[in-house]
Backbone bond lengths (Angstrom), bond angles and torsions (degrees), N, CA, C in turn:
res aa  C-N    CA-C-N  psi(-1)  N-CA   C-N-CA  omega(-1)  CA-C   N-CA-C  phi
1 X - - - 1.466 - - 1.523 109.26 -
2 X 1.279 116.55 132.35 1.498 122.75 -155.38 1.775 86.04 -88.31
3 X 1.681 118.11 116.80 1.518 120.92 159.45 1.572 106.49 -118.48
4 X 1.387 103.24 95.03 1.748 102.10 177.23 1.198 101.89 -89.11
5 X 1.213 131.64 -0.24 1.619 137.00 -174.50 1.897 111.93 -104.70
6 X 1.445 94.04 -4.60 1.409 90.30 156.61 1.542 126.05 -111.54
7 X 1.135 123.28 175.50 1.494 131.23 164.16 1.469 124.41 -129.21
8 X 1.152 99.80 157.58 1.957 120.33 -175.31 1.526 76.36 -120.27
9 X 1.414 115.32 136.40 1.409 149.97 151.60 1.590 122.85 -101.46
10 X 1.393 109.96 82.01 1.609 111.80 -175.31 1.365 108.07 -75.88
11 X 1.340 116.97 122.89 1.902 129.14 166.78 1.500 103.75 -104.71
12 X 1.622 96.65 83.95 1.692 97.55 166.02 1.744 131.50 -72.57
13 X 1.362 142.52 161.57 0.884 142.22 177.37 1.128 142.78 -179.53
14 X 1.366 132.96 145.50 1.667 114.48 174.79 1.771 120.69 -81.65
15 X 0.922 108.52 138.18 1.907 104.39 166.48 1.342 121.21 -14.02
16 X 0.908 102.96 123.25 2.308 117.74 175.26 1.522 99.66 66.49
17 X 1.474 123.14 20.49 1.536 114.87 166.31 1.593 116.70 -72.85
18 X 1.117 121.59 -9.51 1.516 106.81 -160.91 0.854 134.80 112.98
19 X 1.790 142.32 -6.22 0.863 146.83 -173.37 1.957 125.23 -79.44
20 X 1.320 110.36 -30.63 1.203 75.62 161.86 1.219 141.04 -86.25
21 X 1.547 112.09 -25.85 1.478 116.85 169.85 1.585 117.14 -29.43
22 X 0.984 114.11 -57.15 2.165 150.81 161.58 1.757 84.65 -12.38
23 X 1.917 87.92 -91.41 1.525 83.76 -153.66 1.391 113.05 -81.05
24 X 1.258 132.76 18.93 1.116 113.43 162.83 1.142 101.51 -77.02
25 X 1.295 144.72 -44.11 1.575 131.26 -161.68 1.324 93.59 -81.87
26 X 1.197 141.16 -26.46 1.877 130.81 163.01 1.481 108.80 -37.98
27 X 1.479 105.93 -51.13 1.403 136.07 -154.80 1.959 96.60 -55.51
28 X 1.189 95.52 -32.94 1.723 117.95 -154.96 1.524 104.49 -96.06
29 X 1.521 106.65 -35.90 1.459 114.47 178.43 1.301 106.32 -71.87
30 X 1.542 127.61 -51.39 1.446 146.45 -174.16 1.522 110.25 -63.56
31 X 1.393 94.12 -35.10 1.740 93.14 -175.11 1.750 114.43 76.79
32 X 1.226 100.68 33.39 1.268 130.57 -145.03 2.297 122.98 -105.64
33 X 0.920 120.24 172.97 1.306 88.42 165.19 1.688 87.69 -148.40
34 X 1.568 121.34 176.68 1.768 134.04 -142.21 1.442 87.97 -126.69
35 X 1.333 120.62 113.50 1.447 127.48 147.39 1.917 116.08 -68.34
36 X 1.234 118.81 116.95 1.769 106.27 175.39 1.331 105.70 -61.69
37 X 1.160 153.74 167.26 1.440 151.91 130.96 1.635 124.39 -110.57
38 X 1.725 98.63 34.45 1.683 106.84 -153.44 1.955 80.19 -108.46
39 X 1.154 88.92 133.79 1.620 106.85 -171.42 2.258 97.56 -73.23
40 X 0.972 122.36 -43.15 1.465 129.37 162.25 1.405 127.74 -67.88
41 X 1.392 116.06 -20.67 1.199 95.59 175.59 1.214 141.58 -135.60
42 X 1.541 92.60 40.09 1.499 125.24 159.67 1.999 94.26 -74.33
43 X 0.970 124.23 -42.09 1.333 102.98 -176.34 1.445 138.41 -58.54
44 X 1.249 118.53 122.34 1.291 117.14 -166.12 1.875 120.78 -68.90
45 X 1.166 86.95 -15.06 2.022 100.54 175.12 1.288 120.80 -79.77
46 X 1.558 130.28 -24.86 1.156 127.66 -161.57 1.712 88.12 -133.90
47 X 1.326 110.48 116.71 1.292 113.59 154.80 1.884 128.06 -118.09
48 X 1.050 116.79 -29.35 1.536 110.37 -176.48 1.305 93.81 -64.03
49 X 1.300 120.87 -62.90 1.963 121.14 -156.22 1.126 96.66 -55.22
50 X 1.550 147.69 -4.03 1.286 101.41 -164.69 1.934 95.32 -134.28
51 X 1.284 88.01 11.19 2.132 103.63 168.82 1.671 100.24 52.13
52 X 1.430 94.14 55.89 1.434 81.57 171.50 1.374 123.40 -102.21
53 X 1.536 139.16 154.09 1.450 140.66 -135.88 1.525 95.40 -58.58
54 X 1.618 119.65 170.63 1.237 128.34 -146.77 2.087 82.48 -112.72
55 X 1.042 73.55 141.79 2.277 92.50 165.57 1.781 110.20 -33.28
56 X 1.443 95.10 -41.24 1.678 110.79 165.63 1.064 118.84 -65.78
57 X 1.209 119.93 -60.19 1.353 118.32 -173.96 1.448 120.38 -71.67
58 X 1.373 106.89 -22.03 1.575 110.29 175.17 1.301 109.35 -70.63
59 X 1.022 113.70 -32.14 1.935 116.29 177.63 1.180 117.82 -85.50
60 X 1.304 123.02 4.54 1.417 124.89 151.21 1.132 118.33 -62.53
61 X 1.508 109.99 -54.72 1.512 88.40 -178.81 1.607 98.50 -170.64
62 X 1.303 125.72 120.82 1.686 149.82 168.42 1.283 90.04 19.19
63 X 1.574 116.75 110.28 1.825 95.89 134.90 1.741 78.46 -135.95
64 X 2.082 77.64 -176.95 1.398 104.84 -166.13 1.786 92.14 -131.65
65 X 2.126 94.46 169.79 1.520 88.82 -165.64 1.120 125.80 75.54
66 X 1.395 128.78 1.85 1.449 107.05 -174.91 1.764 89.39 -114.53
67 X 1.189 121.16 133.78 1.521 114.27 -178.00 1.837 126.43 63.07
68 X 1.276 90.83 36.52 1.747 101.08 -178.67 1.375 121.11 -95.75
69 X 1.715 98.88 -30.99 1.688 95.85 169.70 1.572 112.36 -132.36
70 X 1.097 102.06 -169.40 1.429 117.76 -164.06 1.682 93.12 -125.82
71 X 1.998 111.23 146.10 1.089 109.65 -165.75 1.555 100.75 -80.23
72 X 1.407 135.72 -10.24 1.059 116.10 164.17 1.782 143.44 -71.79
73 X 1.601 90.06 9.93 1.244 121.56 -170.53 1.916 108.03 -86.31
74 X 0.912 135.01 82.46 1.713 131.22 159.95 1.596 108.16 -24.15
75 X 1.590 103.38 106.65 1.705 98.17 169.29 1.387 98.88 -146.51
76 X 1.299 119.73 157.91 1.759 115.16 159.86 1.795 101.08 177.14
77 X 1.365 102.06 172.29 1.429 97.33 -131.49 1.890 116.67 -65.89
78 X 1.476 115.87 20.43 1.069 98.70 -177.40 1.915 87.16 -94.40
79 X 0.875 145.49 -33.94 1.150 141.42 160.78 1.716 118.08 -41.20
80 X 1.438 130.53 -56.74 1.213 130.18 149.43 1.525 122.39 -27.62
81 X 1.245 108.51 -49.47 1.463 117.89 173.71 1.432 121.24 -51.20
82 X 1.715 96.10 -38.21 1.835 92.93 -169.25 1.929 96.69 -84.66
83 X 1.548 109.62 -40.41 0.968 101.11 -178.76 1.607 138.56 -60.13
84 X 1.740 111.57 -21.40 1.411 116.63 179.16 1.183 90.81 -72.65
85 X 1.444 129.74 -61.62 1.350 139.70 -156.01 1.522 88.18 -39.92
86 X 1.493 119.22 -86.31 1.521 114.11 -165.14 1.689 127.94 -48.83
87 X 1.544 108.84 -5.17 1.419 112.24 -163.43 2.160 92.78 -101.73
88 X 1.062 103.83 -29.80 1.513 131.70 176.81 1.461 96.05 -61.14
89 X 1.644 133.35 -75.64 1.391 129.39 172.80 1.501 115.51 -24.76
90 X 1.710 109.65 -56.44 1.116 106.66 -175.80 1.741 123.93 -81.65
91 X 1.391 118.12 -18.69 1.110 111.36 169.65 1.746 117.86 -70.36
92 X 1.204 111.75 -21.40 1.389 135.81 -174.04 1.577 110.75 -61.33
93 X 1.585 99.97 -31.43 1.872 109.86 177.06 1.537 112.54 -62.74
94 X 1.066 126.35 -27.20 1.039 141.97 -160.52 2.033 125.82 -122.68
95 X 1.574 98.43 -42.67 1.518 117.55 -179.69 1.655 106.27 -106.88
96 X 1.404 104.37 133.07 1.803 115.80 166.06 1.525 99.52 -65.57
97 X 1.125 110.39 -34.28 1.686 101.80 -152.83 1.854 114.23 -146.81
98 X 1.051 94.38 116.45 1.539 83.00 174.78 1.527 123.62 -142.66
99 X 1.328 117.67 140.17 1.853 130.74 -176.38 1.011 98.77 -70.36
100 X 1.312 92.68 144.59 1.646 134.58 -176.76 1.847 108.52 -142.04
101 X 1.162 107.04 116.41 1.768 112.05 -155.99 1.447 104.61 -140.03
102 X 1.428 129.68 125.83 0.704 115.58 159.12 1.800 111.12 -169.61
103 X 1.451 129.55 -164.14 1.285 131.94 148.07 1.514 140.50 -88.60
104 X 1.524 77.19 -31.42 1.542 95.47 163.02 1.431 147.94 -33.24
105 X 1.038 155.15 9.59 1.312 175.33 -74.36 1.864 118.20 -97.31
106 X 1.486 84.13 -49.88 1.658 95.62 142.87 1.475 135.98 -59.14
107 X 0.931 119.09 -45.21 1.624 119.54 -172.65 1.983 89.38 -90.89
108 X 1.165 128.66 -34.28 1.526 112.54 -173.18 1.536 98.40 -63.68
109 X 1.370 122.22 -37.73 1.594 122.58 -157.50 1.866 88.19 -91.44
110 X 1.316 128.63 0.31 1.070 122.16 -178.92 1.321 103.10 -93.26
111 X 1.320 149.46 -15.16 1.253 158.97 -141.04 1.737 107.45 -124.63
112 X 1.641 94.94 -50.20 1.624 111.59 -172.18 1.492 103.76 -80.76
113 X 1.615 119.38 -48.01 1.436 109.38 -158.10 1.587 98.54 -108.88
114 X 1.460 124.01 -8.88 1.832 113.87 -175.48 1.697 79.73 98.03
115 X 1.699 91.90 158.74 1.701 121.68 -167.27 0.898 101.83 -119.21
116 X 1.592 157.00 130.54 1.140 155.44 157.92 1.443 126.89 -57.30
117 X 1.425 117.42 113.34 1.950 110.90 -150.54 2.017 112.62 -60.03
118 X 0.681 96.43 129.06 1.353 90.33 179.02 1.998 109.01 -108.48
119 X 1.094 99.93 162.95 1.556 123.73 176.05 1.719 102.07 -58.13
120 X 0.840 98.46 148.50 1.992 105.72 170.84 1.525 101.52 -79.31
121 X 1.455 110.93 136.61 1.387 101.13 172.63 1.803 124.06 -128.50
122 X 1.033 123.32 141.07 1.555 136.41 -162.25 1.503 91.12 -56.62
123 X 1.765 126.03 139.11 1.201 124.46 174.31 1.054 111.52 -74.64
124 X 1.281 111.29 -28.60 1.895 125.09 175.74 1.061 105.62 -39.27
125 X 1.299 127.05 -32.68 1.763 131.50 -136.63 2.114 80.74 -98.39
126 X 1.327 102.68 -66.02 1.066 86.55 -165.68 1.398 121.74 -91.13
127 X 0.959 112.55 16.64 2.002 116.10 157.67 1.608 91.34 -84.66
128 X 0.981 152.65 -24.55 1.444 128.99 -153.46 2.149 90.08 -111.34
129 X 1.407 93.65 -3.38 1.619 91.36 173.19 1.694 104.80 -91.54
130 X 1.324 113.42 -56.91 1.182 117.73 165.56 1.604 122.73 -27.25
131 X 1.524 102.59 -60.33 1.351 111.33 162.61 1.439 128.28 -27.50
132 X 1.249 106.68 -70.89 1.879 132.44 172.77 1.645 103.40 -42.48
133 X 1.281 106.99 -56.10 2.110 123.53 168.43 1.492 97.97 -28.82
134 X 1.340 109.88 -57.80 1.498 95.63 -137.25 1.603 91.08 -120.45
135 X 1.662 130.49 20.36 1.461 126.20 141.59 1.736 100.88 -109.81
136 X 1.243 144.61 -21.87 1.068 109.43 -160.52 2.013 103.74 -129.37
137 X 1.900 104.64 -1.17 1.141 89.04 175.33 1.414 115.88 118.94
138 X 1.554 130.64 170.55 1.189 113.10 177.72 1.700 108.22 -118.68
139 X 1.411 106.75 2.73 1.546 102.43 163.61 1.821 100.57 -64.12
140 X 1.025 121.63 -52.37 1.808 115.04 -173.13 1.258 127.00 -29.22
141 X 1.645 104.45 -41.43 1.834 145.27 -136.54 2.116 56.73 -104.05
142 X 1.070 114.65 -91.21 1.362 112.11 -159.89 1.751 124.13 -48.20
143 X 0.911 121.94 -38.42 1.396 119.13 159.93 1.700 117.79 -65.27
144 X 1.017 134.76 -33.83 1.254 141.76 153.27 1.397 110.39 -29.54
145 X 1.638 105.09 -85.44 0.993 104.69 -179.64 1.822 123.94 -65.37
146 X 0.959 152.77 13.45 1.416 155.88 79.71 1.128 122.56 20.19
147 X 1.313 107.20 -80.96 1.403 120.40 173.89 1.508 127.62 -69.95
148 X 1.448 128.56 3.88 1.067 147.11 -174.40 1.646 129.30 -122.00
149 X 1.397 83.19 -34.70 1.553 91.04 -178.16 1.754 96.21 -170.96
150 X 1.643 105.64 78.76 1.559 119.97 173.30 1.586 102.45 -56.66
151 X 1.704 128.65 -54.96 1.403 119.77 173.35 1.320 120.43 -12.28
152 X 1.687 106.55 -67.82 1.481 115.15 -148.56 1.794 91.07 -104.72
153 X 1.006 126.41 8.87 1.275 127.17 154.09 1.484 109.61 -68.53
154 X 0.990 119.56 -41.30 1.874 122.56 -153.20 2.116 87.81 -91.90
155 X 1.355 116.05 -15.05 1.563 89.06 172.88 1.457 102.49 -138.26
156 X 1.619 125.82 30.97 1.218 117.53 150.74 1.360 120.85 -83.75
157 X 1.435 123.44 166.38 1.538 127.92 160.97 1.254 117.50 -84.37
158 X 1.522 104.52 98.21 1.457 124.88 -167.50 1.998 101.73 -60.84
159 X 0.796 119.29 11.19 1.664 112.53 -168.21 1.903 98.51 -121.84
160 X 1.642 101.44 -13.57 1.720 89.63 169.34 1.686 117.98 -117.16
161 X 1.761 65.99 133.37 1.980 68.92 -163.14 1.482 100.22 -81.31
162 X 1.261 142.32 31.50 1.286 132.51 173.61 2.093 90.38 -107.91
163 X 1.231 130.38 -28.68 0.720 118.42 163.25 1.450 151.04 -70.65
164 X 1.323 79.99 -35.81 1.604 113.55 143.63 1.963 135.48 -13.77
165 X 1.656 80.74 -87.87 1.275 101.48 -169.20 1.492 94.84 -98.70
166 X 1.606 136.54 -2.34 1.699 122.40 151.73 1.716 99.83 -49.62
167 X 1.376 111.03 -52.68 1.540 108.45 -151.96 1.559 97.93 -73.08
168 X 1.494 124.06 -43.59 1.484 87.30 -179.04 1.905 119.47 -96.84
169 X 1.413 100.07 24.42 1.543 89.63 167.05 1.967 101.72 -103.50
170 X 0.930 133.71 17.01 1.365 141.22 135.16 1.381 122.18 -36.03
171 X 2.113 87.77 -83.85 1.637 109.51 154.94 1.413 114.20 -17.96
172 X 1.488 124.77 -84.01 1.013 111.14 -156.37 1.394 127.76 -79.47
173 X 1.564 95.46 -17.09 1.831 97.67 167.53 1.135 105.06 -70.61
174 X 0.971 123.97 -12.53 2.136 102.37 -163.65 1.646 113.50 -122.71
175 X 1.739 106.55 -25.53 1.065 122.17 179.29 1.861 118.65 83.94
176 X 1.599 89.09 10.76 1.713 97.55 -173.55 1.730 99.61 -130.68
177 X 1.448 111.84 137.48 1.395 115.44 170.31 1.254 128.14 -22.41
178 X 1.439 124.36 124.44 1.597 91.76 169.47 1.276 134.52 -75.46
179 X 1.368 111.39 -18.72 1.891 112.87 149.53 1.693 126.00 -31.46
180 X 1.474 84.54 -40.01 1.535 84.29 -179.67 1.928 127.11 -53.61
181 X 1.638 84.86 -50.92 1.563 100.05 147.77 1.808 147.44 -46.01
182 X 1.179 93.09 -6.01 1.544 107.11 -171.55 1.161 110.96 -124.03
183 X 1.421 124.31 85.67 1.434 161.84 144.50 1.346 116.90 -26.33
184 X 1.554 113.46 -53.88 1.399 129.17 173.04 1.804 115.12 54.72
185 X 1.831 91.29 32.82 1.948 86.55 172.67 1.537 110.47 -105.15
186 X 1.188 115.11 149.72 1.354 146.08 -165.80 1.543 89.07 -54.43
187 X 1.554 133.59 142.83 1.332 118.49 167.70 1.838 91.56 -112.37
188 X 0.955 134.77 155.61 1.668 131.75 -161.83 1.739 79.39 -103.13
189 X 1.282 106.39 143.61 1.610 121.74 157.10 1.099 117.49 -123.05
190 X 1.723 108.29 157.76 1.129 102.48 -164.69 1.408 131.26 -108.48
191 X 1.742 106.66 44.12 1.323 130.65 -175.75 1.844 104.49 -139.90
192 X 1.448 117.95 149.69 1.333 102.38 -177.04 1.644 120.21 -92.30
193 X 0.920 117.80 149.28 1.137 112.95 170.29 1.335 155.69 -124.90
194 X 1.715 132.19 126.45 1.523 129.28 -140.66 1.490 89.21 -104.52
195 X 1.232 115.81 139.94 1.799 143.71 146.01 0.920 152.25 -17.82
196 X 1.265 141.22 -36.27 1.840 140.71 -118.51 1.609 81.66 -93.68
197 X 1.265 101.58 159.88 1.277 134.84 158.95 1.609 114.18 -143.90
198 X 1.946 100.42 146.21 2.027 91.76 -179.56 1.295 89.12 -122.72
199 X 1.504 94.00 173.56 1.206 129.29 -166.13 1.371 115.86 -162.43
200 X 1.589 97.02 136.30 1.643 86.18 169.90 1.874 101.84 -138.64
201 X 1.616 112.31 177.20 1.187 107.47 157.71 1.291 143.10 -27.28
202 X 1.664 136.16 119.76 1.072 130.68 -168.05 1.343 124.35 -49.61
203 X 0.821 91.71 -19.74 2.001 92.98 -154.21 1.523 84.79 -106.62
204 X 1.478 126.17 -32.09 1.365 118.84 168.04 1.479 130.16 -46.27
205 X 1.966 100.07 -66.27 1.481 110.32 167.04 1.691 112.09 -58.93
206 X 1.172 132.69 -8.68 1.489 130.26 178.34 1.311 103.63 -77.42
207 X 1.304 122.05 -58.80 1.605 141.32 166.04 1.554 115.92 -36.35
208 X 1.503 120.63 -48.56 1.015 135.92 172.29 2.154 118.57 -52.69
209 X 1.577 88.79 -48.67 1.595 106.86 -169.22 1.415 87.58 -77.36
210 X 1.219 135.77 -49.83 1.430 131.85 -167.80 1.699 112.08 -39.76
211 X 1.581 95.76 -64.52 0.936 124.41 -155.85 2.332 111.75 -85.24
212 X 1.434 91.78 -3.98 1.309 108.14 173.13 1.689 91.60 -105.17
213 X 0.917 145.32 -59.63 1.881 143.90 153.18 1.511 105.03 -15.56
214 X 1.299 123.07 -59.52 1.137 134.73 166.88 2.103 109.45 -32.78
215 X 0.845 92.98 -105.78 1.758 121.89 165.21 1.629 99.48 -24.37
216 X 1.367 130.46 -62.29 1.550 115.55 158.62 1.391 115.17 -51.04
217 X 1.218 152.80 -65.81 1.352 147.67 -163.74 1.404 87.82 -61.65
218 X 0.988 149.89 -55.45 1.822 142.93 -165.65 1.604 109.60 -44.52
219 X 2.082 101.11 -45.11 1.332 101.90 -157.42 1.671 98.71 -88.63
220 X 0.982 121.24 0.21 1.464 130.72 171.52 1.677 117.42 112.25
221 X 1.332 112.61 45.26 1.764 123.21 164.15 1.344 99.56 -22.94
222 X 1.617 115.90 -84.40 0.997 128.40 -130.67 2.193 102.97 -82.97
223 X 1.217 106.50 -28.50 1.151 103.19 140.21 1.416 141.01 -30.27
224 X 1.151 120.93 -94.25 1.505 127.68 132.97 0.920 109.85 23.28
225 X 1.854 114.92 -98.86 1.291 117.67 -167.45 1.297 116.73 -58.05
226 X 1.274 130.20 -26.18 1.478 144.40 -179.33 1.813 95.43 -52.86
227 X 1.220 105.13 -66.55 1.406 102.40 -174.89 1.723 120.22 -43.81
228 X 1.612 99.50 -43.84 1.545 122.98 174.65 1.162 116.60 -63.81
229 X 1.287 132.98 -8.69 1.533 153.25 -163.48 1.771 95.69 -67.71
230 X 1.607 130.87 -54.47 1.152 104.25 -176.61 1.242 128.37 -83.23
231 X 1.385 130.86 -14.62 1.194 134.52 140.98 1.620 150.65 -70.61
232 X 1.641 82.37 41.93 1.821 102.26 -150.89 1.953 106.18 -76.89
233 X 1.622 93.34 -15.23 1.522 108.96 171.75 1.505 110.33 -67.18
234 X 1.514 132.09 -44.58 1.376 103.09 -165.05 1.373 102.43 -78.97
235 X 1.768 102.01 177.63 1.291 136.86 -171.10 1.385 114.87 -43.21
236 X 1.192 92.84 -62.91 2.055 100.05 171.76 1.407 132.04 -60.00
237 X 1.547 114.31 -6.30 1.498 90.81 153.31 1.612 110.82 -146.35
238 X 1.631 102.09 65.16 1.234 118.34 172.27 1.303 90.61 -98.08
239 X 1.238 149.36 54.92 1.620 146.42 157.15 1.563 111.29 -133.18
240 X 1.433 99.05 168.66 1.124 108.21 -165.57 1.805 114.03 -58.32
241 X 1.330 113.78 153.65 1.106 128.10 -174.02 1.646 131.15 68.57
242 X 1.246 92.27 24.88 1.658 127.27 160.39 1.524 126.00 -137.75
243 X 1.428 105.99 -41.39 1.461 100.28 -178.82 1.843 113.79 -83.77
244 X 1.317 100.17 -21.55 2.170 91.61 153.82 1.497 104.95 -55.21
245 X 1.290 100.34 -62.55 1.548 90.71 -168.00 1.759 127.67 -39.64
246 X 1.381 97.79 -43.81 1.573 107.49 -178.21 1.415 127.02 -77.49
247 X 1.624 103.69 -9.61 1.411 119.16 154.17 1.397 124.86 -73.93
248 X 1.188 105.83 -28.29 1.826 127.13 165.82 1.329 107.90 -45.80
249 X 1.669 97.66 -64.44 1.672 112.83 -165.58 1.406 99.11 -64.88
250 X 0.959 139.39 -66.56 2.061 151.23 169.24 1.364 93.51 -19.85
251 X 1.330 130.43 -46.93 1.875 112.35 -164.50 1.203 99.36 117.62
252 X 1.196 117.47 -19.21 1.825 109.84 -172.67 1.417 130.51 -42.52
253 X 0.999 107.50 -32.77 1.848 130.63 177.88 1.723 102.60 -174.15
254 X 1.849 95.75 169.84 1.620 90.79 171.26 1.387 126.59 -103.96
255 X 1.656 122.29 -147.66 1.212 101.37 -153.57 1.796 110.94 -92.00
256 X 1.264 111.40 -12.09 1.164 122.35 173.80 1.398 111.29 -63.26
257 X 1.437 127.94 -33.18 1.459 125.36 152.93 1.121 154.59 -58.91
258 X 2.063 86.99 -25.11 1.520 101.34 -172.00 1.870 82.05 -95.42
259 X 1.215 140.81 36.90 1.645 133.28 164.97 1.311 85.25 -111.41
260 X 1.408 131.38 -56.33 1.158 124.25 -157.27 1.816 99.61 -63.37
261 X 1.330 115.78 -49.38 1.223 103.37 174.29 1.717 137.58 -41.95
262 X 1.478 95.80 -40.34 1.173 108.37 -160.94 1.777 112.54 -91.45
263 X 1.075 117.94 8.52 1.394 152.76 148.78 1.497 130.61 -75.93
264 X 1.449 106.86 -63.91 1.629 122.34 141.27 1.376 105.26 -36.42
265 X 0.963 134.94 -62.71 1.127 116.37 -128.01 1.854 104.29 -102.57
266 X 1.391 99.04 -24.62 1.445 120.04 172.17 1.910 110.69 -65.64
267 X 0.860 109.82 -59.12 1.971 135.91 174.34 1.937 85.07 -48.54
268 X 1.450 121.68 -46.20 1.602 110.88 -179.33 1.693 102.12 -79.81
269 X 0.928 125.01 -28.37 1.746 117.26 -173.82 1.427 85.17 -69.00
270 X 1.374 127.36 -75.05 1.217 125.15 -158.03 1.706 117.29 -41.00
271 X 1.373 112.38 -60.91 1.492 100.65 161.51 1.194 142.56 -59.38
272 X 1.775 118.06 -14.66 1.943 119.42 136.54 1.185 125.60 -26.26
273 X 1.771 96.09 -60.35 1.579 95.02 -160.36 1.716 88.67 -75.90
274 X 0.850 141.40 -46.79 1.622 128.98 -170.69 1.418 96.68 -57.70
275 X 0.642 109.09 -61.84 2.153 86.37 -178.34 1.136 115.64 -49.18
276 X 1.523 131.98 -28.12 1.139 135.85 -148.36 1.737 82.61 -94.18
277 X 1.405 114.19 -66.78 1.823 111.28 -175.63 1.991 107.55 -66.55
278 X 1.410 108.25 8.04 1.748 92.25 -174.56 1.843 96.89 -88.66
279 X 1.371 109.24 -31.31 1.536 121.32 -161.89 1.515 99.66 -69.63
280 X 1.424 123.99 -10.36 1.228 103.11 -168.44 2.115 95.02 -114.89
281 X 1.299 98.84 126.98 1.641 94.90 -156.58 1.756 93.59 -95.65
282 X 1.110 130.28 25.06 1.250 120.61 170.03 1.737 100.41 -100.95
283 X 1.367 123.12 5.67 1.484 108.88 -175.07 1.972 104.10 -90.61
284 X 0.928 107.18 133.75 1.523 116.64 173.23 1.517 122.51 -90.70
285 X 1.371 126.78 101.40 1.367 146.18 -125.52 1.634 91.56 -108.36
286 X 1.498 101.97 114.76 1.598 112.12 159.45 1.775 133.53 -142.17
287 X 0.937 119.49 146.52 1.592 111.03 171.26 1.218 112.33 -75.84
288 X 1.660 112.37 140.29 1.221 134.98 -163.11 1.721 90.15 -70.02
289 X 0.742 159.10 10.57 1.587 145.31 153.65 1.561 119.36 -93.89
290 X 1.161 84.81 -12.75 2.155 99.19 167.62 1.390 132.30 -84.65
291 X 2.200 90.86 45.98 1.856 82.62 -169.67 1.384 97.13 -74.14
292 X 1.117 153.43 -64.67 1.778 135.49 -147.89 1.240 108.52 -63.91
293 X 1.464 132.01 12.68 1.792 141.93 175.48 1.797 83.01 -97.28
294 X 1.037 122.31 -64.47 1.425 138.94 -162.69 1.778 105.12 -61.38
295 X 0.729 104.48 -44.77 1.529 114.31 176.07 1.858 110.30 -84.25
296 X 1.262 108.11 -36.22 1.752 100.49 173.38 1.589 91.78 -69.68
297 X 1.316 133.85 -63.21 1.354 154.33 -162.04 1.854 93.02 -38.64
298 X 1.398 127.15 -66.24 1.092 129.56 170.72 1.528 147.00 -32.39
299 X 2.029 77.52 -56.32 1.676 87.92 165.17 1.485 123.75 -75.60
300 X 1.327 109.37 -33.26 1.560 109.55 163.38 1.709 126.16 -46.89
301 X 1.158 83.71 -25.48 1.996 92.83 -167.63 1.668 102.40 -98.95
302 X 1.486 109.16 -36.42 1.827 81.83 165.60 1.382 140.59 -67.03
């Protein structure tokens, strides 16, 4: 159903920037309610690692996505896609405008630009990839994919193994590149849609992640993951701030490493997703303390 009279409000960002504080008070100005677009924290099993909004803050005011599935559940973002889309129609009966927030970069561009259809793939395929991840490494995952599909080698991010091992469990379900699959055309929707992305000082947002790493290990991270430890194979918590941990538990190093890691390693996601939201030049760039810039900025643009 064609709504050119509504809007999607995208709040892009990297980890520990600020964003929900942001749109909830958007949320409040708009009269509005918060789509998540964070690929982790829809899961209902893992909550510290992945800082998702507080019991408080959720009762401020509607969001969705946050606690919808379970990690034994197969999801990723061409599924997200169908589901915002249909949850979007219906908020649309009722709301001019509604947030869409997240880190995710995939599932936001899955929503805004259309998902490229992919092949169904055998779970076998990718537990026994996962597997390979976590005895032999992600040089393997990377020479593999090399040899399979050089295309989408030369513009993936060779350092995430969720990207990784999507592209060659494609491969092996379908027997065709997963480049081959990636079309990359705009699908038109039928609501318009506004930009922003935040940002702050480097050494600030570094300070920030540290010190939010910090504050998780207090409230019991490593707990957590302990519990998560036998299901350390599926999909959902092959990301950061679980898989240090489960290298911890294995013997790999100790625990004073797996902090240092998990800090490291967070401070590197965060500068992904900023490359990942800098390349796209339609996003309109602000610091999370610039809501009445963000809110004039808005109303101008619908």
């Amino acid at each position: 159903m064609l709504r050119k009279n509504k809007t999607l409000l995208i709040v892009a960002g990297p980890t520990a920037v600020g964003q929900t504080d942001l749109c909830i008070n958007l949320a409040k100005k708009f009269n509005t309610n918060i789509i998540s677009a964070d690929s982790r924290q829809s899961y209902n099993e893992i909550n510290i690692g992945t800082a998702k909004p507080s019991k408080t803050q959720l009762a401020e005011v509607p969001h969705y996505f946050i606690d919808s599935l379970s990690i034994h559940q197969d999801y990723d973002g061409g599924k997200f896609e169908m589901d915002a889309l249909q949850l979007l129609d219906r908020l649309f009966l009722h709301l001019d405008l509604v947030i869409m927030t997240g880190g995710s970069g995939l599932y936001l561009d899955a929503v805004i630009k259309g998902f490229d259809a992919m092949p169904a793939v055998d779970p076998s395929v990718r537990a026994a990839l996962n597997e390979t991840y976590e005895k032999e490494g992600l040089v393997t995952l990377q020479k593999k994919l090399l040899d399979v599909d050089p295309a989408y080698y030369q513009k993936v991010d060779l350092n995430n193994p969720q990207r990784l091992i999507r592209a060659l469990e494609v491969y092996l379900s379908s027997g065709k590149p997963y480049s081959s699959f990636r079309k990359q055309q705009v699908t038109p929707r039928p609501f318009n849609t506004i930009k922003i992305a935040l940002d702050r000082d480097r050494e600030e947002l570094y300070r920030r992640i540290d010190q939010r790493m910090d504050e998780m290990i207090a409230e019991g991270l490593f707990d957590e993951a302990t519990a998560l430890y036998p299901h350390r194979s599926h999909n959902a918590l092959q990301t950061v701030g679980y898989k240090e941990i489960f290298g911890y538990l294995d013997g790999k190093y100790d625990k004073e490493e797996a902090v240092r890691l998990l800090k490291r390693n967070s401070r590197r996601y965060a500068k992904r997703q900023m490359t990942w939201f800098r390349k796209d030049e339609s996003y309109q760039w602000f610091h999370p303390s610039q809501t009445q810039e963000i809110i004039e900025y808005v109303l101008r643009s619908q």
